[in-house]
N, C-alpha and C positions, 0 to 999 in steps of 0.2 A: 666526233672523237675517233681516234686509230684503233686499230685492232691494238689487246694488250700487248705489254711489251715480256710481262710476269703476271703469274698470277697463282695466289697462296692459297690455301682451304686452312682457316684453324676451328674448330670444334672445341665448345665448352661442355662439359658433364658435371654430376653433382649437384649444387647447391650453387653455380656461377660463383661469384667472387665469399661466398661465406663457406669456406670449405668445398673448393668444388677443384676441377684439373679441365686445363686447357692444353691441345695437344693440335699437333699439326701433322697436313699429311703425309710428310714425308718422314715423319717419327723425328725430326728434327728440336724441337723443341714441344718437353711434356713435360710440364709445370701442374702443382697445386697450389693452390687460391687459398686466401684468406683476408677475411678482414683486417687491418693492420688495428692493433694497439690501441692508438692514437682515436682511433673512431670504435671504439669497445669491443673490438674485437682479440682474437686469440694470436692473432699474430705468427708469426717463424711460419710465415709462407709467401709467398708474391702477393701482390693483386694488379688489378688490371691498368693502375694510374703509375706503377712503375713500369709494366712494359709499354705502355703508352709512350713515358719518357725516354726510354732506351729507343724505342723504333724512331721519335725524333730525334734526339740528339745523333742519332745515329746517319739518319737521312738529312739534318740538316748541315753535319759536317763534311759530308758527301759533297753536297752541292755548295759547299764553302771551298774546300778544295777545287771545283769544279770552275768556278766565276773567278774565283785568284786568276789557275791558269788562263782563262780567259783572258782576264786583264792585265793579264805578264805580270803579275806580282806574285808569285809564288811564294807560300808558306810553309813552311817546315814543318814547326812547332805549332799546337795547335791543340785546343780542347773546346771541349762544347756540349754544356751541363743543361739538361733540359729538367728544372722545377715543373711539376705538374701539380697541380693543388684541384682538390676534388671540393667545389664550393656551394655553397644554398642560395638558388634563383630566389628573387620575392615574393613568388607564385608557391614557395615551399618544396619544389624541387631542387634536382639537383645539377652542375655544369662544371666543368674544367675550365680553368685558368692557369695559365702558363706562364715561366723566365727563363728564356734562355739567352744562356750568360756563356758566351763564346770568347776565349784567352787566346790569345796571338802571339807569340817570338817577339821578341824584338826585331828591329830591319826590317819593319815597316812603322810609317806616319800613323798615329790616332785615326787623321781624317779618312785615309783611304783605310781603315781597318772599318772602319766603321762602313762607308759603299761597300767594301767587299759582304759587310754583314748583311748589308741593306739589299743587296743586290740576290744574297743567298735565301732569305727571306721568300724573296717577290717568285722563286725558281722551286723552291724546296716545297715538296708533293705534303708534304705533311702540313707542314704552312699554308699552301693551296688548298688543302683540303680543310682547315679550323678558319682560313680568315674570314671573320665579318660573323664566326661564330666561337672561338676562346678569346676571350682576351689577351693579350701577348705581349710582353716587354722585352725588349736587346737591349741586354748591357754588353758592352764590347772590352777587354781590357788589352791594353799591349803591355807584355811585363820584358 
């Protein structure tokens, strides 16, 4: 492997995701934790399956724009919703599973929307870093 190209420090304190604050080092992002709702918790604070989803969707649109240019199909218009779902293994732990559902412009074809997704996929560091361990589905839509 290369020398890094980046490279981030983020520090969790507290109680981690049950009332707790995660911050980074360059004071750029300082967030408080919480349990959401949904899983009995108090809720009206992050946790860590939304930034999960924001750093992918984030990185996988990155490199969605990145394989377009590649492939002379540039896209304009463009979104890209990364579902993270916090789910229970059979062993009674616990694992992520993911959907990321990536929206395209029109002017371009389904099929090559879809290689551009497929192609973003196989490149995008977050994706290389879960595959073969989240489960993961693309849906691709051209509106």
């Amino acid at each position: 492997m290369s020398a890094p190209l980046y490279t981030t420090t983020a520090t969790s304190t507290g109680e981690g995701r049950a009332v707790g604050r995660a911050t980074t080092d360059d004071g750029l992002l300082d967030v408080t934790l919480a349990i959401p709702t949904a899983m009995g918790g108090p809720g009206g604070a992050t946790n860590p399956e939304q930034l999960f989803a924001a750093g992918w969707a984030s990185c996988f649109h990155s490199a969605l724009k990145m394989v377009a240019a590649q492939h002379k199909a540039p896209i304009a218009d463009s979104t890209v919703t990364a579902e993270v779902s916090l789910t229970k293994t059979d062993e009674g732990g616990l694992a992520l599973a993911a959907e990321l559902r990536v929206r395209i412009g029109s002017g371009i074809a389904q099929e090559t929307a879809d290689e551009l997704v497929a192609a973003a996929h196989a490149v995008c560091p977050y994706s290389v870093a879960t595959r073969g361990n989240v489960p993961v589905t693309l849906a691709t839509t051209v509106a």
